[in-house]
N, C-alpha and C positions, 0 to 999 in steps of 0.2 A: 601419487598426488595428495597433497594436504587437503584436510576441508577447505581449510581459508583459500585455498586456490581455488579449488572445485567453484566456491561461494562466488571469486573475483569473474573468473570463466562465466558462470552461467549469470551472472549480474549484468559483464560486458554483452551479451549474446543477449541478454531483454532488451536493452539500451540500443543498439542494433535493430533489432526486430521492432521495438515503438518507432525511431526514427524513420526508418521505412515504410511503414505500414502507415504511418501519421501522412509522408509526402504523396502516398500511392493514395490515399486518398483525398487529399486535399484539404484536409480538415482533421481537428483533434485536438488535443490537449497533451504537447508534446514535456513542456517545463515541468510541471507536478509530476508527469509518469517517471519523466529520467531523474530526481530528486528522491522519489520513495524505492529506487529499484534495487539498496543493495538491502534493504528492510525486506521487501518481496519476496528476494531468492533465497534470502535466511531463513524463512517463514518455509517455503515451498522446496527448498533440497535442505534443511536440516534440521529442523524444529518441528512440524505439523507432520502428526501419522493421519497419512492418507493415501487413497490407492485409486490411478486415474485410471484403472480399467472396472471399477466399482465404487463410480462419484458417491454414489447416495449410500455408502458405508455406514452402519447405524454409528458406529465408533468411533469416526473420523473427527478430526479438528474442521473447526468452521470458519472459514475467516469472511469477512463481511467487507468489505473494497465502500467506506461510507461517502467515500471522496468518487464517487459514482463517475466523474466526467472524465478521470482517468484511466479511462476504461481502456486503451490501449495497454500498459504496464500489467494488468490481470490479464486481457490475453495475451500476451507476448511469454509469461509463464506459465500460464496453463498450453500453452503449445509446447513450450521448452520441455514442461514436466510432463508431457506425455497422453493431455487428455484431447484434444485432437489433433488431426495434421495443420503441420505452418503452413500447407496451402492457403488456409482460411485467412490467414491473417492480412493477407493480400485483398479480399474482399471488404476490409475497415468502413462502413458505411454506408456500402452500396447497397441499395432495394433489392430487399427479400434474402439480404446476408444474414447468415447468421448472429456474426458479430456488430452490433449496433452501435451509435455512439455512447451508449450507456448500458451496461451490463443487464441481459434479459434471463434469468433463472431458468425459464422453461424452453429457454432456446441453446443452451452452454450449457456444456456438461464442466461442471465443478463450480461454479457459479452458486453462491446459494441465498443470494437474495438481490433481485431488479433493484438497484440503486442510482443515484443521483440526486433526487431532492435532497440538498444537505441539512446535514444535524441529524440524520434519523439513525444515521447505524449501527452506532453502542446503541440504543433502546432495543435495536433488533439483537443485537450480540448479549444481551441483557437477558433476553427470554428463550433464546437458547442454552445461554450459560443455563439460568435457572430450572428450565426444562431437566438438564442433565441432575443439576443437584434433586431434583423432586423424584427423578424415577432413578437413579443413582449410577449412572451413566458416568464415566471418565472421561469424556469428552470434553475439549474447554474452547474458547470462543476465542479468537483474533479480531483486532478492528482498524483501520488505518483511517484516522482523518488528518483534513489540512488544519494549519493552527488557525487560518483565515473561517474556517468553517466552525473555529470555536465561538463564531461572533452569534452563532444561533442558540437560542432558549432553550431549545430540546435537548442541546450536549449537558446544560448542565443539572438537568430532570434525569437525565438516563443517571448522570455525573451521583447523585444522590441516591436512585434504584440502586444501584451497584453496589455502593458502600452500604446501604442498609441491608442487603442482603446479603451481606456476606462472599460476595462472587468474587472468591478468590482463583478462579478456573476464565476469565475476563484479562484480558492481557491489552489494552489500549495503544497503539501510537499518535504520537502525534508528528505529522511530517512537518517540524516547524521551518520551513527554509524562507519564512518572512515578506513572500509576496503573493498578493493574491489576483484578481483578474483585473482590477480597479489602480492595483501601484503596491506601496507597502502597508502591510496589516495595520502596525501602529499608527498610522497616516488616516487609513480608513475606519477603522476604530482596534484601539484599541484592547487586547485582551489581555499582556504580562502584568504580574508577573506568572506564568503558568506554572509553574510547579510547586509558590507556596499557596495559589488556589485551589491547585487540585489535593494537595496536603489538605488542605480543612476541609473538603467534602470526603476525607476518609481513604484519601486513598496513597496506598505505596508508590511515591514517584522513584523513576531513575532517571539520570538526564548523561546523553550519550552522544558522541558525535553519531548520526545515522549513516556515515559511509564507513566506519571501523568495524570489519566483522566481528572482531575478537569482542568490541563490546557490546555488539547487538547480540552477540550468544551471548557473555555474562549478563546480560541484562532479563534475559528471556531464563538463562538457567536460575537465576535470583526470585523472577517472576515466579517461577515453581515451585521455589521453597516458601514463599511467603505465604501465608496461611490467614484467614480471617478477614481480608481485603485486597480488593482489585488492588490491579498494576497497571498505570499510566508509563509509558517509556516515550517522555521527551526527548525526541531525535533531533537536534541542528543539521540539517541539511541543506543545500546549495540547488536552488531552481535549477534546471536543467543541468545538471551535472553529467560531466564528461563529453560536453560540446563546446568550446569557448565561447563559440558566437552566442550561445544561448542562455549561458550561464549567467545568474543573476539578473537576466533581462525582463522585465513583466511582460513583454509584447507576445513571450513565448509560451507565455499560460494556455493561451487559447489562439496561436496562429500556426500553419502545416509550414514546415520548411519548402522551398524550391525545391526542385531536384537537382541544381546545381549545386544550393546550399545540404542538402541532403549527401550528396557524394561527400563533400568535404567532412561533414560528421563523422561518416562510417571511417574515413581515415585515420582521423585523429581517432575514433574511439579503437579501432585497428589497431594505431600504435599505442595506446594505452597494453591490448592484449599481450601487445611485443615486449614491450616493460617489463607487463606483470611477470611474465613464460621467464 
């Protein structure tokens, strides 16, 4: 089996797991998780050394999930990748789960920082990065935000820590798939053009379709080479991707599928797997 299979499998297999676990519980944020998931699984089977039976690896890559409310997509692959059972994932919200509506560090193992107030987590990915440059650590920092969540002040303070520091171990996404909870970003305020902004705070852009594996590796192997400043990788990507009923739809930012509409998902994203194979 090729990577790029590996990548599609274990993509299709989160995208399954969010939908589920989003209907089983009645609530979530199903459109952003299935959007950022073939970024995730790149991140998590082929890019990030790390070891899910030794979350807290002084060595390991840190990724920061800043888009915190997507918090099904983070567990759906830390279950896939091994750091605890997909029993849990059936528990999605319920009192005294593990898994919450919003990622808790000291309850998840691989989790490494409680998120969800948005804009904050390049600043946290910022001072880890930094951390590693000070005590001389190879360790380098992931971040995934929405482009909606660029409407916040703090992205573009962390946007400017970065480039002044040199945090070339800082790898940014942005899940630009153009809707936020409210309708379309532009609509609500706002933020393009994104990649000659983020040019003038210093930083190396790449702008990528986010569902082509082959160019979220080149993108990420690019990111490695570059040397002396951060890397932003503007991803275009399609809300709810690999559902039709949900795809491009805002309603699905933040509403649980039926369970009838839930069957119908797991189908289609089925015969997507059948394609791919």
């Amino acid at each position: 089996m090729s990577n790029i299979q590996l990548l599609k499998e274990k993509a299709n297999e989160i995208r399954k797991d969010i939908v589920q676990m989003v209907c089983a519980a009645k609530s979530g944020h199903p459109g952003g998780s299935l959007s950022s998931a073939d970024i995730v699984a790149t991140l998590y089977f082929h890019e990030m050394n790390i070891d899910p039976k030794n979350p807290k690896m002084e060595e390991r890559d840190r990724f920061v999930l800043s888009k915190g409310h997507v918090a099904p997509l983070l567990y759906a692959a830390l279950a896939e990748r091994g750091y605890f059972d997909k029993s849990e994932l059936w528990n999605l919200r319920k009192f005294g789960a593990m898994l919450q509506g919003h990622p808790d560090m000291k309850k998840v193992p691989g989790v490494e920082i409680s998120s969800g107030s948005l804009g904050q987590g390049l600043s946290v990915a910022n001072g880890m990065a930094l951390s590693a440059k000070i005590y001389g650590k190879n360790y380098r920092s992931y971040v995934l935000m929405g482009d909606g969540e660029l409407q916040e002040g703090q992205v573009w303070e962390a946007a400017m820590t970065a480039a002044h520091y040199k945090l070339d171990n800082v790898v940014a996404f942005v899940d630009s798939n153009n809707l936020q909870i409210d309708g379309n970003v532009e609509d609500i305020m706002g933020v393009e053009p994104l990649d000659k902004k983020w040019e003038s705070f210093g930083w190396n852009v790449i702008k990528i379709d986010g569902h082509d594996f082959e160019q979220i590796i080149a993108a990420l192997d690019s990111a490695r080479e570059t040397k002396g400043k951060p890397t932003l990788i503007l991803a275009k990507t399609t809300k709810g991707k690999g559902v039709s009923f949900m795809e491009n739809v805002c309603e699905f930012h933040g509403v649980a599928p039926t369970e009838e509409e839930a069957k119908i998902a797991i189908k289609e994203l089925e015969l997507i797997e059948q394609i791919d194979n």
